[in-house]
Phi, psi and omega in degrees: 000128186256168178211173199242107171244048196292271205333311178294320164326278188339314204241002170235159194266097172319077216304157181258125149206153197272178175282156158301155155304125195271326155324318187295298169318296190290339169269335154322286167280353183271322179311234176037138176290306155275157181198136168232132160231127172236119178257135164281181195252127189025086192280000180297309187323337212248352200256107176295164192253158193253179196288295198296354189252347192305313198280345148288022166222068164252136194236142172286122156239182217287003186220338159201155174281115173248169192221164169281146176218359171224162169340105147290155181291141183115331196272145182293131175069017184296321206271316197277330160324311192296260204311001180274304177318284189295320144355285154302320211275285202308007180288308172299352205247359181326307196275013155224040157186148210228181155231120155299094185058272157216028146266136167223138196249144169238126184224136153240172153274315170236151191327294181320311169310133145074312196328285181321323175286321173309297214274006158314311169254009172283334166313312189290331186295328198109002192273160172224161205223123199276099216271001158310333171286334198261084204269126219242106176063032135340104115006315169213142160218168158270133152228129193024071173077014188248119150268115170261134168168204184350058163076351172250150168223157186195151170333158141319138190276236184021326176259349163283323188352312195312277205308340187275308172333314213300138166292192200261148204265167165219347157237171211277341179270351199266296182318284169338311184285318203285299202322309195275015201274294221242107159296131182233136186214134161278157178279122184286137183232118191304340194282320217254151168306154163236142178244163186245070177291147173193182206190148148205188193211196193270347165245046171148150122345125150184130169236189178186112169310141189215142177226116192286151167276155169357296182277032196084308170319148174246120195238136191258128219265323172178160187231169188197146200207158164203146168285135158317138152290117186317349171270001163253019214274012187248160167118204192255146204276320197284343163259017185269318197328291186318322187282312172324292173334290182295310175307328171250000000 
């Protein structure tokens, strides 16, 4: 059940508060041997409304006026209200287990460690979890849109097809359009160096963050680029580099 609360929206004052980092999350728990993800079952629904707010969200329907007695879905600041809960719920339990929303991810080093106690206290709260959802003492799991696990983490299968489809270019215009289409960027893994390639000229700036892989290789993490100004149009392209650097 959805309900139209622009009009209440409007007129309320929104507490700030932030999301986890997501990034953050999948190198955290993608290090961990073990992993449990648990999504709760509708989860605003489980986070009660307190008595002075239940009468603001009363809605008419063709035979009675109903009121809210849990979260609805729809309301301004519903999501950081969510995530201010599991936060607190999940405190005492930080270090091996985190929340993205109503995802919750348990990462350990060994099989034994954390599950019971995590899901103990979601027992104790009252919460319930869609266990069609859930993955339980894993190796890999998905988590938000990631196969996380033995220290790797990389998309979802399920979410490249498209790209694994695409045909193959065969012309140097067919290759341009693709290129610029589909960006493939690596995830910065914070334990490893980082390098800075760059290059410039009498019209233009440009680098790009790197990080090497397993394998040697250099994947490249983000770019930057900028135009010469014509009062810089001078020198030698090799006394732009040091500034270039600093400009990306």
């Amino acid at each position: 059940m959805c309900v139209d609360f622009r009009a209440l929206n409007a007129v309320t004052k929104v507490p700030v508060f932030p999301m986890k980092d997501m990034q953050e999350l999948i190198f955290i728990a993608g290090s961990a041997h073990w992993l449990t993800s648990i999504d709760l079952l509708k989860g605003y629904w489980q986070i009660k409304m307190d008595e002075e707010s239940k009468p603001l969200t009363a809605f008419t329907t063709h035979n009675a006026v109903y009121q809210w007695k849990t979260m609805p879905f729809g309301l301004a600041g519903a999501s950081g209200t969510f995530q201010r809960e599991m936060n607190r719920i999940l405190k005492s339990h930080s270090e091996y287990a985190q929340a993205y929303m109503d995802d919750v991810v348990i990462f350990s080093k060994t099989f034994e460690e954390h599950l019971e106690l995590v899901l103990t206290e979601l027992e104790k709260l009252g919460f319930s979890v869609r266990l069609d959802k859930c993955s339980f003492a894993a190796k890999k799991i998905k988590y938000l849109g990631h196969t996380i696990g033995g220290g790797k983490h990389g998309p979802d299968e399920d979410k490249i097809l498209a790209i694994k489809r695409l045909i193959r270019p065969t012309t140097k215009k067919e290759l341009k359009e693709l290129l610029c289409e589909v960006t493939s960027l690596a995830t910065p893994d914070a334990n490893l160096p980082f390098q800075v390639h760059c290059d410039a000229s009498d019209y233009g700036v440009g680098c790009c963050l790197t990080q090497q892989d397993t394998e040697g290789i250099y994947r490249p993490i983000a770019f930057a680029s900028q135009n010469s100004m014509l009062r810089k149009r001078t020198g030698q392209a090799s006394r732009k580099r040091p500034g270039q650097c600093y400009t990306g």
